[in-house]
N, C-alpha and C positions, 0 to 999 in steps of 0.2 A: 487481621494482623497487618500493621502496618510494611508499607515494603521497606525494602535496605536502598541504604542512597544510590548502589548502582546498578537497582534494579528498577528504581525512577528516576534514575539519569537514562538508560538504555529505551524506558517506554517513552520519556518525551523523545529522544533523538527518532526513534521510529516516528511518531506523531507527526514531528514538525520533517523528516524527509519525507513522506508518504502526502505530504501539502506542498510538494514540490514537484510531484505527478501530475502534468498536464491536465487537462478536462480532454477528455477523447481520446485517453491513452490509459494502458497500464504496463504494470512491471509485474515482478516476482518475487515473494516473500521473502528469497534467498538474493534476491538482485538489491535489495534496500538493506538487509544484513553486510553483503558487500561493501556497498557505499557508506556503511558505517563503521567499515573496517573490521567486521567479524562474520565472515561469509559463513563460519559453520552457523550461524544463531538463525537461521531460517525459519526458523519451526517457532522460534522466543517472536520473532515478527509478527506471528500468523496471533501468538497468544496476549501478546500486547494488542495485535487489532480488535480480535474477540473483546478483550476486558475495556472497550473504550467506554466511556462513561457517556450519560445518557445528556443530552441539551441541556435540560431544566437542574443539573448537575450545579450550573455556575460556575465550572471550572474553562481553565483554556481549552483543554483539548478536548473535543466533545464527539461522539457520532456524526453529529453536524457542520464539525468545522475541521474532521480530518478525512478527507476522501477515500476511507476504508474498501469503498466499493472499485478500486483501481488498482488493487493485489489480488493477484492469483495466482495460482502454482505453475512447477515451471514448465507442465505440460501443455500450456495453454489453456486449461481448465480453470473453471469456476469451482472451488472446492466444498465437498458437502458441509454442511453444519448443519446448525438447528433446523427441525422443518420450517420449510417456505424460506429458509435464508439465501440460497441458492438462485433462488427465484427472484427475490427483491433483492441481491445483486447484480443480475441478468439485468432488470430489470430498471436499477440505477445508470449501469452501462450504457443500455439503450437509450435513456434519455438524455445522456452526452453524445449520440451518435457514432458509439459504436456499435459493431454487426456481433451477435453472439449467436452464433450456431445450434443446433441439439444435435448429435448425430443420435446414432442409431440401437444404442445403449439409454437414450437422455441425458447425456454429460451435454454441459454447458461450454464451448469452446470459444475464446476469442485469438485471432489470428495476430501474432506476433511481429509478423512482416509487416502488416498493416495499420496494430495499435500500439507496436511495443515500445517503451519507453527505457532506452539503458544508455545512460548517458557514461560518461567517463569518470564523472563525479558530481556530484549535488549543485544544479544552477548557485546555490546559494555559497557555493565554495570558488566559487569561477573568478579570476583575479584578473584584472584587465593587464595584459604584459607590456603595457605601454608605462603604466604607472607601478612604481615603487611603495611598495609598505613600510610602514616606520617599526 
């Protein structure tokens, strides 16, 4: 079923802010819902990451070209999904050089203070106050 225009206006603006997450940081499903100015849609974040399309797709936004592995909930958790996704998130992480914990349940933790990413608004919205827009 194809989607409605602003349920594929909504997955690309997730897309392309979630490629605006550093390498060696992340944020929160509900912290990129914010930045797009619908803070309840947390959860639509999590389900536009899920549905990203595969590489060999041909399309823009790919698995490959949007850093899906840099959202996590807002516990500081790596959130479960399919088996082993959890893992080859962890997994991603660490090879940006971030530290992802287990504690003592097996939950996947990254520290917030140390990789969190919550800007005030999207680098790519940032306006130099020196210069004037027409």
């Amino acid at each position: 079923m194809p989607r409605s225009e602003e349920a594929e206006w909504w997955t690309n603006a997730v897309y392309a802010a979630v490629q605006e997450i550093p390498p060696g940081q992340v944020t929160t499903y509900g912290y990129i819902a914010f930045l797009l100015g619908e803070p309840q849609r947390g959860r639509q974040v999590g389900m536009s990451l899920k549905a990203l399309p595969a590489p060999e797709s041909g399309l823009h936004f790919t698995s490959q070209s949007v850093p899906w592995q840099r959202v996590i909930n807002a516990k500081g958790m790596i959130s479960h999904r399919e088996p082993g996704g959890a893992t080859r998130q962890a997994d991603a992480l660490r090879l940006e050089g971030v530290e992802v914990t287990i504690d003592n349940m097996g939950e996947m933790h990254v520290s917030f203070p140390q990789y969190g990413w919550f800007p005030k608004r999207l680098p790519s919205e940032e306006v130099d106050d020196g210069l004037k827009l027409d």
